[in-house]
C-alpha positions in Angstrom: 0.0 0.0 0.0 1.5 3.3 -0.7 0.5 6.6 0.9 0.6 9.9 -0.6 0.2 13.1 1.0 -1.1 16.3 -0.5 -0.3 19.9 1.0 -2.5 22.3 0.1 -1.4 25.7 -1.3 -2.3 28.4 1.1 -2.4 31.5 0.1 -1.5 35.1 1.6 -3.5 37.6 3.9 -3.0 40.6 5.3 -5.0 39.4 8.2 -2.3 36.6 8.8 0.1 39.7 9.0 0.0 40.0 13.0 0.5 35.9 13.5 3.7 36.3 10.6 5.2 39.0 13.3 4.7 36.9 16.1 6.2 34.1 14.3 9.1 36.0 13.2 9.6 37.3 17.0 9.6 33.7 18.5 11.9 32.7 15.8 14.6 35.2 17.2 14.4 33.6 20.6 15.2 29.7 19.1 18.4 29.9 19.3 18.4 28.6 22.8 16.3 25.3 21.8 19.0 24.6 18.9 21.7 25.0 21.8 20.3 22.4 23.7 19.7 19.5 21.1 21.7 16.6 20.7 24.7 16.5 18.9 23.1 13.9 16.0 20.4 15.7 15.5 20.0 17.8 12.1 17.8 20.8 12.8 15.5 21.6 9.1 14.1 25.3 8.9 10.6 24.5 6.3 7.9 26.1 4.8 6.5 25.1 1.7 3.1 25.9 -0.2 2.8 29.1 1.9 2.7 32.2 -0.1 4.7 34.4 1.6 4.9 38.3 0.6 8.8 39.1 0.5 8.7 41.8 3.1 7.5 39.0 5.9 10.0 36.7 3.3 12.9 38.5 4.3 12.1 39.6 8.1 11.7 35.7 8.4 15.1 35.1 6.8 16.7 37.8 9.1 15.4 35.8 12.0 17.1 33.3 10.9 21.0 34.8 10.7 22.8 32.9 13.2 20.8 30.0 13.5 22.7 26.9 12.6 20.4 24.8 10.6 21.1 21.9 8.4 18.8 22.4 6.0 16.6 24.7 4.7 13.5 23.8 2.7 11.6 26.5 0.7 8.7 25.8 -1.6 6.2 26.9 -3.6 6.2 30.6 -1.5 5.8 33.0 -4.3 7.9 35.6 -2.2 9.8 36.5 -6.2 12.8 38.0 -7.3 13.9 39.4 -3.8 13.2 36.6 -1.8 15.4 34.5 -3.8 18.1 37.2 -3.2 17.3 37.3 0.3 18.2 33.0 0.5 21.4 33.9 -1.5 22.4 36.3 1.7 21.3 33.8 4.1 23.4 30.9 2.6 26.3 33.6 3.0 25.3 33.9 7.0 24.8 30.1 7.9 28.2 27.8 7.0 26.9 25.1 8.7 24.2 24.8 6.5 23.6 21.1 4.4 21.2 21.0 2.0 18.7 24.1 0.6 15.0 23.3 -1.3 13.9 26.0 -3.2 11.7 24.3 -5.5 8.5 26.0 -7.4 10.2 29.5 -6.7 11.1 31.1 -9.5 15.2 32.3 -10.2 15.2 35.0 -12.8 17.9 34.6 -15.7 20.2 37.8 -14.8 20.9 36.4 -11.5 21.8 32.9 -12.3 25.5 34.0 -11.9 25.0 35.2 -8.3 22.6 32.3 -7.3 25.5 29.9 -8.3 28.3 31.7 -7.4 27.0 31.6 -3.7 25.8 28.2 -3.8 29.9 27.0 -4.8 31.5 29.6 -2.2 29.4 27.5 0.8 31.8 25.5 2.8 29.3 23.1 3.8 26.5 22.8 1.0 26.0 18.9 -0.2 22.7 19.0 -1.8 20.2 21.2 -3.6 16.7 20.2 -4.7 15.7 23.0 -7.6 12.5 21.7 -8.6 10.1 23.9 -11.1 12.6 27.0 -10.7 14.2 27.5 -14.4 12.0 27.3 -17.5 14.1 24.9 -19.4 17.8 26.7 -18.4 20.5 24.5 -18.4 23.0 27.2 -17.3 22.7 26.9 -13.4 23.2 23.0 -14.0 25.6 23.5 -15.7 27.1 25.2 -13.1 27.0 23.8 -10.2 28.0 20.1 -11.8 31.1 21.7 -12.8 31.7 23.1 -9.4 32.5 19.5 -8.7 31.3 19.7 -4.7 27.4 19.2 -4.6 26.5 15.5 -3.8 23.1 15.5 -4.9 21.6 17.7 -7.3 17.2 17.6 -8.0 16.2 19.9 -10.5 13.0 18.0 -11.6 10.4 19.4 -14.1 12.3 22.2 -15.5 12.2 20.6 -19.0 15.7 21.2 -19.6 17.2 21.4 -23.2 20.9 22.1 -24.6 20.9 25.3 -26.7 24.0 24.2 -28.4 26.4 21.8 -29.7 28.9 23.8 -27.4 26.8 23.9 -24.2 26.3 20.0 -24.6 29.8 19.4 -24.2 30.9 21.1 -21.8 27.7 20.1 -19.9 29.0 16.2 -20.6 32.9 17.2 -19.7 31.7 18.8 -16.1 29.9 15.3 -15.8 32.6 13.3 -16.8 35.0 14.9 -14.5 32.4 15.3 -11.1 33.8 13.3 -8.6 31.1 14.1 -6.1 28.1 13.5 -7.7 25.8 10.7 -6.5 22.0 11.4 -7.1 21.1 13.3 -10.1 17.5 13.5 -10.5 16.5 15.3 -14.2 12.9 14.2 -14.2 11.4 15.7 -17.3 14.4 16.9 -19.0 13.7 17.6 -22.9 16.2 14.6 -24.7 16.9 13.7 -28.1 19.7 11.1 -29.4 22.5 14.0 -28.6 21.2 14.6 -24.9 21.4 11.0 -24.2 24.2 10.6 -25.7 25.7 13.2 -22.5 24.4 10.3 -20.1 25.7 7.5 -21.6 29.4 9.4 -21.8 28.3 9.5 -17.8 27.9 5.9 -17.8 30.7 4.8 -19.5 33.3 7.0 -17.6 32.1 8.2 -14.0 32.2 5.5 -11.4 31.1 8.0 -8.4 27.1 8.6 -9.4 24.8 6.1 -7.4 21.6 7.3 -8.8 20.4 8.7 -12.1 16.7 9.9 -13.4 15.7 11.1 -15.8 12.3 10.0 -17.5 12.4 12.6 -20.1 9.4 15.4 -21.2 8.3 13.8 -25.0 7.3 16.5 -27.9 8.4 18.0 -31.0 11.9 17.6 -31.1 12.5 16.0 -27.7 12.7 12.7 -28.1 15.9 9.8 -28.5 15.5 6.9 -31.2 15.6 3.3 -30.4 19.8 3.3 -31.4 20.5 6.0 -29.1 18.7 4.3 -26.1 20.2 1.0 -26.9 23.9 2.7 -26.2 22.5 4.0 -22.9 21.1 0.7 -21.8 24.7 -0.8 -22.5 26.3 1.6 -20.6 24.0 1.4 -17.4 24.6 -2.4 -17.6 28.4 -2.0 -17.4 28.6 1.0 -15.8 30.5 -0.1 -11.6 
């Protein structure tokens, strides 16, 4: 039997404003609850599908300067541009932190550069779950795969493409030379015989990833032919 749990999206308003500030306010006092628990445990900041306004986005994330959680898990808020800014400061002010969600919150193009560059200056930063964020952008992938320090990497549902011949390679180079890689979840990336081909280059020459998925998005121009997924069945069964 398998269960399934749905969260309901619940949207902003301004009457919630005064239980937001008191929320904020008892977050600046738990400090002294994280100072007490055990030394195994792994403290996780959440909330997801809460619409969150990035005014009470960013008082919440100021509350939170200091605090020394593992992880941080942000979805589906709606709190924009500047609340995506906002987590690029707070990554900057926690290096203990482990692992950041930020799925179904959108990162504009023109700050791709900063949201990476902050993401490979962490000291601590192992895994990153950036599901529903890009519009089909390979860049930040890209990225932080070539950054070679990221363990696992979820960017599921961005129907990710290669613009070029150019961006393909060096897409399948930074994959080839990862040595840190072990989960990479792609779930709905566009593929044709090319994009596979990146994968099974992957296969065939990195021993470090564990787990690999992909189920690709099928359309107009997005899809591999029989040949080109034989080759990548090959590889997986050889690949140790």
């Amino acid at each position: 039997e398998t269960s399934i749990e749905f969260y309901e999206y619940v949207p902003y308003h301004i009457n919630l404003r005064p239980h937001w500030e008191e929320f904020v306010n008892a977050l600046d006092d738990f400090d002294l609850i994280l100072d007490v628990m055990p030394d195994d445990a792994e403290p996780c900041f959440q909330i997801s599908q809460i619409e969150l306004p990035v005014n009470i986005f960013m008082k919440i994330t100021k509350a939170l300067d200091g605090k020394s959680f593992l992880h941080y898990k942000f979805e589906n808020n709606d709190f924009g541009r500047y609340g995506v800014l906002a987590v690029m400061d707070l990554l900057d002010n926690n290096q203990h932190l482990q692992s950041l969600t930020l799925s179904k919150n959108f990162i504009d193009e023109e700050d791709e550069d900063d949201f990476c560059e902050a993401i490979k200056r962490h000291p601590t930063l192992s895994a990153i779950h950036l599901n529903e964020c890009l519009e089909e952008r390979m860049f930040i992938l890209g990225e932080l795969v070539q950054s070679n320090q990221l363990v696992e990497i979820s960017m599921r549902d961005n129907y990710l493409s290669f613009d070029s011949p150019e961006e393909r390679q060096d897409f399948t180079n930074a994959l080839v030379s990862n040595k840190s890689l072990e989960k990479l979840d792609l779930t709905g990336i566009c593929l044709n015989d090319e994009g596979l081909k990146c994968f099974t280059t992957l296969l065939e020459s990195n021993s470090v990833l564990k787990c690999l998925c992909l189920d690709p998005c099928f359309g107009e121009n997005h899809h591999f032919t029989d040949a080109a997924a034989k080759k990548f069945g090959d590889a997986l069964r050889t690949n140790s």
